[in-house]
DRENDO-1510 file (C-alpha; in Angstrom, 1 decimal, always signed):
<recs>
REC; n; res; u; v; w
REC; 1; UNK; -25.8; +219.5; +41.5 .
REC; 2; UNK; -23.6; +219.3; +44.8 .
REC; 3; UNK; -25.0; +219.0; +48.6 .
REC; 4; UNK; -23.6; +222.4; +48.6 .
REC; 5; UNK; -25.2; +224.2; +46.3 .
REC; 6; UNK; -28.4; +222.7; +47.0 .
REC; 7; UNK; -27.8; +224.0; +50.8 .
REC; 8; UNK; -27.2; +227.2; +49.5 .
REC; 9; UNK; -30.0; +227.6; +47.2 .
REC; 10; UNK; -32.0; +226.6; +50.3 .
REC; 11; UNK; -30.7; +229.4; +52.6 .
REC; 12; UNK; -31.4; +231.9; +50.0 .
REC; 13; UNK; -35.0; +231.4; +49.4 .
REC; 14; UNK; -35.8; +231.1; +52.7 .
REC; 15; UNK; -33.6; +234.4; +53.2 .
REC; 16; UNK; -36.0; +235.3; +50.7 .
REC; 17; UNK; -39.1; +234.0; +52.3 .
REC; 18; UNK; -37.9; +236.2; +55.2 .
REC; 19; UNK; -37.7; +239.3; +54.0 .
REC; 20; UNK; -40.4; +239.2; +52.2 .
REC; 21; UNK; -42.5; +238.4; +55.2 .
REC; 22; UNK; -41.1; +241.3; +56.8 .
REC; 23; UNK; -41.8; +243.3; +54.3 .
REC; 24; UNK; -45.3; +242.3; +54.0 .
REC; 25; UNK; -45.8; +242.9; +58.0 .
REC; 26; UNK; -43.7; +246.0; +57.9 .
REC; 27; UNK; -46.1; +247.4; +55.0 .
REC; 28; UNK; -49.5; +246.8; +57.2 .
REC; 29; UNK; -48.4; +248.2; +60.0 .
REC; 30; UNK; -48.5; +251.8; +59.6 .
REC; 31; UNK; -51.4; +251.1; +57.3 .
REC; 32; UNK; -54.1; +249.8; +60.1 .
REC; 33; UNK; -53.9; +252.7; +61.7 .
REC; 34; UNK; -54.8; +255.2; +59.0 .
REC; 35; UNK; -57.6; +252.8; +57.2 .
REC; 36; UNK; -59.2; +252.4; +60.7 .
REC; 37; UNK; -59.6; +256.1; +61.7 .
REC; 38; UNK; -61.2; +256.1; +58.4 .
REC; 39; UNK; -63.6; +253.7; +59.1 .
REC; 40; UNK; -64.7; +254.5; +62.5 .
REC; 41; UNK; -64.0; +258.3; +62.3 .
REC; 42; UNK; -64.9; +259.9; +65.7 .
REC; 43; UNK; -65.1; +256.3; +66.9 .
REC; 44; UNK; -61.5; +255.8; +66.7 .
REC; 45; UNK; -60.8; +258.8; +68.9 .
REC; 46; UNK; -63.3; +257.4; +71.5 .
REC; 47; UNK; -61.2; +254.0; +71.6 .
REC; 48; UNK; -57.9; +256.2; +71.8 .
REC; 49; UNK; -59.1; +258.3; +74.6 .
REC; 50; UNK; -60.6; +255.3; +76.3 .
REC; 51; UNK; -57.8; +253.8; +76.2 .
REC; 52; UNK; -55.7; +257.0; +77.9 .
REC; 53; UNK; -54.3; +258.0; +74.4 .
REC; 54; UNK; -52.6; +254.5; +73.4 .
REC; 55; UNK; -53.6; +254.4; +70.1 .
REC; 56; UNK; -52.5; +250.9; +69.4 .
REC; 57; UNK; -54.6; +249.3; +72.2 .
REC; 58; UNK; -57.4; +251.0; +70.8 .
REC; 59; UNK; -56.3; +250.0; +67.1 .
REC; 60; UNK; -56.3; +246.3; +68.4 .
REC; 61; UNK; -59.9; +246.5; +70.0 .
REC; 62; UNK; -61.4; +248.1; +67.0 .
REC; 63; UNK; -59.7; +245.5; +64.6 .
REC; 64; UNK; -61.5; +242.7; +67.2 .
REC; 65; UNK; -64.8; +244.6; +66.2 .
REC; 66; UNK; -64.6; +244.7; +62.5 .
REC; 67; UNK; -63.1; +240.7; +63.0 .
REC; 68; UNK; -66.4; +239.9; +64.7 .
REC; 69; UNK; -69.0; +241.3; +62.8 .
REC; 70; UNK; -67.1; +242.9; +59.6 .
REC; 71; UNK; -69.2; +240.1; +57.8 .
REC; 72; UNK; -72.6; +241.3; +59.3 .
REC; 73; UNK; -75.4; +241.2; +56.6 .
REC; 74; UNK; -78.0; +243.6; +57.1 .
REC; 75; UNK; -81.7; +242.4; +56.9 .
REC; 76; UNK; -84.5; +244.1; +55.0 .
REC; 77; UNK; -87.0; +245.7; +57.2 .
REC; 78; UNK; -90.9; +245.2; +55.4 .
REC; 79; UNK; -92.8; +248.2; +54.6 .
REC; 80; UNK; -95.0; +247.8; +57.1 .
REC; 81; UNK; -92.3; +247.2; +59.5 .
REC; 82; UNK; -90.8; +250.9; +58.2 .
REC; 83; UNK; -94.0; +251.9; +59.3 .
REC; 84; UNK; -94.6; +251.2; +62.5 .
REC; 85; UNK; -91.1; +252.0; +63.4 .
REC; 86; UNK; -91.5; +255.7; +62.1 .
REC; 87; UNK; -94.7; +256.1; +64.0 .
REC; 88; UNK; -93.2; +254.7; +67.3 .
REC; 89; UNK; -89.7; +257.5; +66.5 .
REC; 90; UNK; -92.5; +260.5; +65.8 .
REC; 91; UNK; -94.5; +259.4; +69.0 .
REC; 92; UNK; -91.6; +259.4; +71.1 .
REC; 93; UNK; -90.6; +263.1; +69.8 .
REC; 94; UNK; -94.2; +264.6; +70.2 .
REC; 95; UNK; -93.6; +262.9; +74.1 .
REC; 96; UNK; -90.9; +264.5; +74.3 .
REC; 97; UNK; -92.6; +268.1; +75.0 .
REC; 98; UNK; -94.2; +267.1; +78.1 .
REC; 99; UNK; -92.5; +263.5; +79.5 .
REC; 100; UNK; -88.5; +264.2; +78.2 .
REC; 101; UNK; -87.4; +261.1; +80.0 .
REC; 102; UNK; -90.0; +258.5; +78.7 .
REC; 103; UNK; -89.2; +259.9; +75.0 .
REC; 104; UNK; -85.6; +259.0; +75.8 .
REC; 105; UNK; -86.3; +256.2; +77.3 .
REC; 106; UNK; -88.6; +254.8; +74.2 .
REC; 107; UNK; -85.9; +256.1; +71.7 .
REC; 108; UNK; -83.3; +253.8; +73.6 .
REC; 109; UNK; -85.9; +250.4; +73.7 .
REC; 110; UNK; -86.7; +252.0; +69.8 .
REC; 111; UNK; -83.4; +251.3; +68.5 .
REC; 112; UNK; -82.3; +248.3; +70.4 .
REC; 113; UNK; -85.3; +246.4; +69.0 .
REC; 114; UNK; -84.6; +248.3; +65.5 .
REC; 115; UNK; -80.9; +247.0; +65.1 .
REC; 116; UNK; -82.1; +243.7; +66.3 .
REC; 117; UNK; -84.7; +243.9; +63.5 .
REC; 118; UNK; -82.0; +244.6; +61.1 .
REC; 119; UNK; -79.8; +241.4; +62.3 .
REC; 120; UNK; -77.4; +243.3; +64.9 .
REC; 121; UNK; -77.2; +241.2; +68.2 .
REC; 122; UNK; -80.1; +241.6; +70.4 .
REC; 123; UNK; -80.6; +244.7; +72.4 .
REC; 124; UNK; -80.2; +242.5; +75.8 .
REC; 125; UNK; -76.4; +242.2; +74.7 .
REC; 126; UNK; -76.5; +246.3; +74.1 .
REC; 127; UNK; -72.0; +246.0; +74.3 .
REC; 128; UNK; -72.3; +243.9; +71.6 .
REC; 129; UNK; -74.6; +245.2; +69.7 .
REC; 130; UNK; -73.0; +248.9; +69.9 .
REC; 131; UNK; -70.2; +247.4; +68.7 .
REC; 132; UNK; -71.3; +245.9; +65.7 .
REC; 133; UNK; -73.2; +249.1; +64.9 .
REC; 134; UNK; -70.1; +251.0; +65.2 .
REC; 135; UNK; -68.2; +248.8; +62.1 .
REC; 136; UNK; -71.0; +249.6; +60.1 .
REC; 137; UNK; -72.8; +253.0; +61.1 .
REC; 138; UNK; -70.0; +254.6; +62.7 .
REC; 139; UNK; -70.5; +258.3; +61.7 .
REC; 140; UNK; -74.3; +258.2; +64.0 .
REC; 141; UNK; -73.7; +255.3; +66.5 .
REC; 142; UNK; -72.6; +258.0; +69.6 .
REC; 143; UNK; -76.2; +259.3; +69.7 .
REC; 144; UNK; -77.0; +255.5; +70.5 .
REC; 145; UNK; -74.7; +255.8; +73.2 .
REC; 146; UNK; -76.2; +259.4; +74.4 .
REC; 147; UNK; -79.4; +258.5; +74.6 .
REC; 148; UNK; -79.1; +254.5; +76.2 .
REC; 149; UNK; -76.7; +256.6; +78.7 .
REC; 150; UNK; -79.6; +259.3; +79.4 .
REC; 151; UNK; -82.4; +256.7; +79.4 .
REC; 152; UNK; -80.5; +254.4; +82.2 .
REC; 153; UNK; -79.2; +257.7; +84.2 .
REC; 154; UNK; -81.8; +258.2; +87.6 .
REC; 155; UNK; -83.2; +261.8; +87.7 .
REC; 156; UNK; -81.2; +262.4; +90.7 .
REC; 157; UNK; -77.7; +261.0; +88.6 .
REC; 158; UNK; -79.3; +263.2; +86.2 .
REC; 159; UNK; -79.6; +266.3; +88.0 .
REC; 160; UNK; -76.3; +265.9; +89.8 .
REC; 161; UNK; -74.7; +265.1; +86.7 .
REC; 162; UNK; -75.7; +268.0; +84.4 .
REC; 163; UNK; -77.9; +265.7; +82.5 .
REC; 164; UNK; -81.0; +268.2; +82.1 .
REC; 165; UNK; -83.8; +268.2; +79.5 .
REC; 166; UNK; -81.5; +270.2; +76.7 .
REC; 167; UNK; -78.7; +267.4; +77.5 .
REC; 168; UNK; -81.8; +264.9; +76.7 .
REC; 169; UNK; -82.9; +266.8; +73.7 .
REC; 170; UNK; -79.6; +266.3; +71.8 .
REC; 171; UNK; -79.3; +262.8; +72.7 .
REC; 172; UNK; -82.2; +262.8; +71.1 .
REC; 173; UNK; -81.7; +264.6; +68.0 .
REC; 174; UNK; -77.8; +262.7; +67.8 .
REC; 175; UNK; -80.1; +259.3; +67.9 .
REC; 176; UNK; -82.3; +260.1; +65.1 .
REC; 177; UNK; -79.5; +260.1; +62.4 .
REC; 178; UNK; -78.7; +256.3; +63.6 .
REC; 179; UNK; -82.8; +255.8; +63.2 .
REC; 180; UNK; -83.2; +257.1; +60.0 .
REC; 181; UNK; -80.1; +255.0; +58.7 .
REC; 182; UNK; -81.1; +251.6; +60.3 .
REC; 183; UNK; -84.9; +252.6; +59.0 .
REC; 184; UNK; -83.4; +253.1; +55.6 .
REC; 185; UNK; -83.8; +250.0; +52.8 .
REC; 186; UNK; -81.0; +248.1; +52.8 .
REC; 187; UNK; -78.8; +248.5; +49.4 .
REC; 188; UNK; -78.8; +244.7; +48.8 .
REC; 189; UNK; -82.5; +244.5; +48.5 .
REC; 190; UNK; -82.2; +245.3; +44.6 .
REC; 191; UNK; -84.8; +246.8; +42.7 .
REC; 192; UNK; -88.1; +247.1; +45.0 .
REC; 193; UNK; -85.4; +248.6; +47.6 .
REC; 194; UNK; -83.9; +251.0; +45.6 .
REC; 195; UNK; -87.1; +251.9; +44.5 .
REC; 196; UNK; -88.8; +252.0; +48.5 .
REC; 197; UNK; -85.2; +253.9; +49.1 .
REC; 198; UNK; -86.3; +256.8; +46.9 .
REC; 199; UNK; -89.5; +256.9; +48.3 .
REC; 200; UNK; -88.2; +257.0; +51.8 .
REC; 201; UNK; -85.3; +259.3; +50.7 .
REC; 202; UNK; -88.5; +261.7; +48.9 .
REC; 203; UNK; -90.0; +261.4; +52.3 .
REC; 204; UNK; -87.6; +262.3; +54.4 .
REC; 205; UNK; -86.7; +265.5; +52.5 .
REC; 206; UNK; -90.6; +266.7; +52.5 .
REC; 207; UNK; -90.3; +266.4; +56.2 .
REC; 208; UNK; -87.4; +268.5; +56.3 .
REC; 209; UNK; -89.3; +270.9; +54.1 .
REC; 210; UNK; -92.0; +270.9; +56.5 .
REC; 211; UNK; -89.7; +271.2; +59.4 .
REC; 212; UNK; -88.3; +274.0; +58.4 .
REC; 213; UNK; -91.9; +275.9; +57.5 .
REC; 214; UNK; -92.4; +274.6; +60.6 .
REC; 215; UNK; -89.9; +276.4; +62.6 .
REC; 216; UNK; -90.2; +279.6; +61.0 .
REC; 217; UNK; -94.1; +279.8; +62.1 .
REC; 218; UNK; -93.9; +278.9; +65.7 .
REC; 219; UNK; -95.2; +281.4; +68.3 .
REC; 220; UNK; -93.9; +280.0; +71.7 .
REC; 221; UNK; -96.4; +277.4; +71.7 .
REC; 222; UNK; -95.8; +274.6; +74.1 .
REC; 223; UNK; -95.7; +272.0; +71.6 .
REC; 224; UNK; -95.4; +271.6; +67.5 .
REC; 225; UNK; -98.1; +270.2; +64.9 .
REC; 226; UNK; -96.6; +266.8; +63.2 .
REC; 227; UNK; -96.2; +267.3; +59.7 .
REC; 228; UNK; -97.8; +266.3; +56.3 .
REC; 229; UNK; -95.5; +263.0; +56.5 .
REC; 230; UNK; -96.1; +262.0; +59.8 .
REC; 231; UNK; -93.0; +263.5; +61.5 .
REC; 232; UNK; -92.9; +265.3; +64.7 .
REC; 233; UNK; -90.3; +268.3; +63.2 .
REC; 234; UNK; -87.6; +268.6; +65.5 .
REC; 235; UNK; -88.6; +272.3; +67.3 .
REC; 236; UNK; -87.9; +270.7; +70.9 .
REC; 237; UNK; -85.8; +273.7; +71.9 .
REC; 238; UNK; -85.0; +275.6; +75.3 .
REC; 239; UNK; -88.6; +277.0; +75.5 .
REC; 240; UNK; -90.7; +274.8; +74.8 .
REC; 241; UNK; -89.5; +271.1; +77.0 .
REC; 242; UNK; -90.2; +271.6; +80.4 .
REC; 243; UNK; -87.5; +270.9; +82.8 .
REC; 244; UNK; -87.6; +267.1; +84.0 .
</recs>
């Protein structure tokens, strides 16, 4: 075979090589976009409109997130963990009625040391440790964010603000979807968890029964029973919490 043929061959596969690269890069591209607003749903419209509207900036943080703790392994919680940490979320409810501030307050040190529990980064780092619960609880992690916002706000920020006892309420109610999936057995735990995650799941929905008997009863009262299950049901509303 001559030198120049051989050079030729040469060119061509790395022609080849080439395109093929571009190709590759070219097919990504409009890809990340798409497969990231999936995964972070109203997430990724917080990064864009953090980021003024420049999608691709916020594309590139939230890629940096899922880099950094894609690979995150959730750790079981012990039953008797799951325990006290339900007692602790229903106490900070029933609290709520007359102290709406140090409810919020608890539900914000609740869930810090929660996610911590579960392996997130410690709730000293709480940046960090929003963003790691955003790659994997995306859908609840803003009432997180509402409630540490309305737990570190002063009452005069507060008041000045617009951040009143209702405002504090559903930070409150946002947060507890985040609780009650971080409280949740972890799939990987195999049998005995799937088996506690029925129980919990069983739970969970004779509390909503509950809460819903619950709401249909009340008179006005200043503040509602706890149910069968232990749960405070969720009939904070307009009349009953006290203005802060």
């Amino acid at each position: 075979m001559s030198t120049g043929l051989i050079i030729a061959l040469i060119v061509i596969a790395a022609v080849v090589v080439i395109i093929a690269a571009a190709m590759t890069l070219r097919a990504r591209g409009p890809r990340r976009g798409p497969n990231l607003k999936r995964r972070f749903g109203p997430e990724y419209d917080r990064a864009v409109a953090r980021h003024d509207g420049d999608a691709k900036a916020a594309e590139r943080e939230l890629t940096e997130r899922v880099h950094r703790h894609g690979d995150l392994r959730e750790r079981s919680l012990e039953p008797a963990q799951r325990e006290r940490y339900e007692a602790r979320w229903t106490a900070a409810q029933e609290r709520f009625v007359d102290s709406p501030r140090e409810a919020v307050a608890e539900a914000d040190r609740l869930l810090a040391e929660l996610a911590g529990a579960r392996g997130f980064p410690d709730g000293g780092q709480y940046e960090e440790q929003l963003a790691a619960l955003s790659v994997h609880h995306a859908p609840h992690v803003d009432g997180y964010r509402r409630v540490h916002r309305a737990a570190h706000l002063r009452a005069d920020d507060a008041r000045d603000g617009g951040t009143g006892t209702e405002d504090m309420r559903e930070a409150m109610v946002a947060a507890r979807a985040l609780f009650e999936e971080l409280v949740r057995p972890a799939r990987h735990d195999g049998g005995a968890g799937r088996h506690e995650d029925r129980r919990h799941e069983d739970r969970r929905h004779e509390d909503r029964r509950h809460d819903g008997h619950r709401r249909a009863g009340l008179n006005g009262g200043r503040k509602a029973a706890t149910t069968r299950g232990g749960h405070m049901p969720w009939a904070i509303n307009r009349r009953q919490a006290k203005e802060s």
